[in-house]
C-alpha positions as CSV (number, residue, x, y, z in Angstrom):
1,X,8.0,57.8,-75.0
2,X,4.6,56.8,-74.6
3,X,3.0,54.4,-71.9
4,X,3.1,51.5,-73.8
5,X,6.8,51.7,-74.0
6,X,7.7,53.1,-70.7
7,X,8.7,50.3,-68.3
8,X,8.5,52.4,-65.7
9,X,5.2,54.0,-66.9
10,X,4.0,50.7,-67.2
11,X,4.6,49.7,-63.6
12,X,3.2,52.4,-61.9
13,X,-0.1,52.2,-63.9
14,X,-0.3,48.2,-62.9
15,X,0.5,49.5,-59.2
16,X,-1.7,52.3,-59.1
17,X,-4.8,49.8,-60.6
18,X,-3.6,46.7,-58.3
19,X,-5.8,46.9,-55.0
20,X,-3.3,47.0,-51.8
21,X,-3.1,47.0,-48.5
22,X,-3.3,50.4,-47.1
23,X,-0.5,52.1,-45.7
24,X,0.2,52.7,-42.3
25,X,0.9,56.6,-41.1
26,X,3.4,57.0,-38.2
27,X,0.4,56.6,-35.8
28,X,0.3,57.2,-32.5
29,X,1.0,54.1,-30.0
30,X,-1.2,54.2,-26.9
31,X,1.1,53.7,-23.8
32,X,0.9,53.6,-20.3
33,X,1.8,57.0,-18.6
34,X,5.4,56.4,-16.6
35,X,6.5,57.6,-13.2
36,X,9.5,59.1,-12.3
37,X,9.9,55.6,-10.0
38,X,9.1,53.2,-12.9
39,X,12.0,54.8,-14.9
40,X,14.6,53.8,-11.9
41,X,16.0,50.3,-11.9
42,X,15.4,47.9,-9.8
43,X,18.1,46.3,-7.3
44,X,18.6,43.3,-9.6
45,X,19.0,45.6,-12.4
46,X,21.2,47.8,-10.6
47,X,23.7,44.8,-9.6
48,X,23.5,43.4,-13.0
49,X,24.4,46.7,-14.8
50,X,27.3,47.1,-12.3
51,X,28.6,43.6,-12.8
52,X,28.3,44.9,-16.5
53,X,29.8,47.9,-15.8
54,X,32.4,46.1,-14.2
55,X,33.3,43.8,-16.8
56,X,33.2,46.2,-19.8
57,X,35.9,48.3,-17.4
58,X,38.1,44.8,-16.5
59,X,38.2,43.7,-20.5
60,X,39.4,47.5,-21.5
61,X,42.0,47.1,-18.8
62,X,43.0,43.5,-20.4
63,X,42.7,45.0,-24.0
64,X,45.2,48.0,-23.0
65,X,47.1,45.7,-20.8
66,X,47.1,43.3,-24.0
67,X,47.9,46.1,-26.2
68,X,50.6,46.9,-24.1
69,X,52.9,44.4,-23.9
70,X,52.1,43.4,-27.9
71,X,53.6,47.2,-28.6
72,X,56.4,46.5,-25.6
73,X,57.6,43.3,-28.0
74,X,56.8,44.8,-31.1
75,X,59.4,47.6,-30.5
76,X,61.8,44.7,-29.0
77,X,61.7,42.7,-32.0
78,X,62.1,46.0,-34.2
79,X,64.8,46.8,-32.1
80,X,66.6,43.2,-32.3
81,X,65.8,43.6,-36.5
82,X,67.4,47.1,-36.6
83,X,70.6,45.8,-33.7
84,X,70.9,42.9,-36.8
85,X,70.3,45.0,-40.0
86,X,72.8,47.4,-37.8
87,X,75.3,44.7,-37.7
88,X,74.8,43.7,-41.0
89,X,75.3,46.9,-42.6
90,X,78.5,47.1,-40.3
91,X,79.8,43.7,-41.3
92,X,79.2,44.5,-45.1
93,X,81.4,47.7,-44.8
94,X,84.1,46.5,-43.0
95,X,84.0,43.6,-45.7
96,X,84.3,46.5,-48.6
97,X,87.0,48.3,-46.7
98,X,89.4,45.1,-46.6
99,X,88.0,44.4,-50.3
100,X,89.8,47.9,-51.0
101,X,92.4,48.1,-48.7
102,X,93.4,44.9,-50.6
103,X,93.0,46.2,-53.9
104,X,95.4,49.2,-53.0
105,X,98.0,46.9,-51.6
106,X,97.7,44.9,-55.0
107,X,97.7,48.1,-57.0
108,X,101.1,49.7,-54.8
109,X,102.6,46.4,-55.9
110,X,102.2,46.3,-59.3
111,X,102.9,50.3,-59.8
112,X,106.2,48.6,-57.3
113,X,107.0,46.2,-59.8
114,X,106.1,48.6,-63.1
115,X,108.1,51.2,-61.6
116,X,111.7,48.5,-61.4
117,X,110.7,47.0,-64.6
118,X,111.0,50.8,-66.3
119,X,114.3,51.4,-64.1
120,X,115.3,48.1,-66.0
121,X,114.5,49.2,-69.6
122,X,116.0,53.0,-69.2
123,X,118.8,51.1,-67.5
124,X,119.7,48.7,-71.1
125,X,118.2,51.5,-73.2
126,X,120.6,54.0,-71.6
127,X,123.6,51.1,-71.8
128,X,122.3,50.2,-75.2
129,X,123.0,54.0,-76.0
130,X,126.1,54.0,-74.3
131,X,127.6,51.0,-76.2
132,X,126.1,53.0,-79.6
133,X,128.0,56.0,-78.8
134,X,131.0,54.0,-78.4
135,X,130.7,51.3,-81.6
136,X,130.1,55.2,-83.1
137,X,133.0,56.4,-82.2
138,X,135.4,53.7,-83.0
139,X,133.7,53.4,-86.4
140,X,134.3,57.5,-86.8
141,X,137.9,56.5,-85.8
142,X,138.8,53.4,-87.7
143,X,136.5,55.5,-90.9
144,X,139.2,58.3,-89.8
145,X,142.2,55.8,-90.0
146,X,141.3,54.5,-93.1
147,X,141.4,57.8,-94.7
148,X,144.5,59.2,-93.7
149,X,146.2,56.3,-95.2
């Protein structure tokens, strides 16, 4: 691409052409020399950065403190939750226990009451064979009779 169509050629020949301030080198501040005693604090600012001091190490102690009991009744309230979902759980099993102790009672009846109902038929289907064997058997006789005559 050529100038003309480069925007970024384009801005660095207008910025390079556009008169400027000039720029300013890390240059090298004159300051006063320092003692050893100016560097030391004075007895106001010795107080003031205890009572600083002080209160930066009083709020950590609230903040843990804080911190503290917030965890103490987190864990009490998870442990409540957990005593409840416990009880829950507990509540809900013993529920499905009856639920299938019933069932089996319900189920020993009705195999109880299948089990006399088939007594019942064998009983008539072996008197119904009985009575067979017998209408059988006088028909053999009476068709015996009939022939010796």
């Amino acid at each position: 691409m050529s100038a003309n169509t480069n925007p970024a050629a384009a801005a660095a020949a207008v910025s390079a052409l556009t008169p400027g301030p000039v720029p300013v080198v890390n240059a090298a501040t004159p300051t006063a020399p320092t003692s050893a005693a100016a560097n030391q604090p004075t007895r106001d600012e010795a107080a003031s950065l205890e009572r600083v001091r002080k209160q930066q190490k009083d709020q950590a102690a609230r903040q843990i403190e804080t911190d503290r009991r917030r965890a103490e009744e987190e864990a009490r309230r998870q442990a409540e939750f957990d005593k409840r979902q416990a009880e829950a759980n507990k509540a809900a099993k013993d529920a499905a226990l009856k639920r299938a102790a019933e069932a089996a009672a319900r189920q020993a009846e009705n195999d109880r009451k299948q089990a006399e109902l088939d007594k019942k038929r064998q009983q008539a289907v072996q008197e119904a064979e009985v009575k067979m064997k017998a209408a059988q058997a006088a028909y053999d006789a009476e068709l015996a009779k009939s022939k010796k005559q």
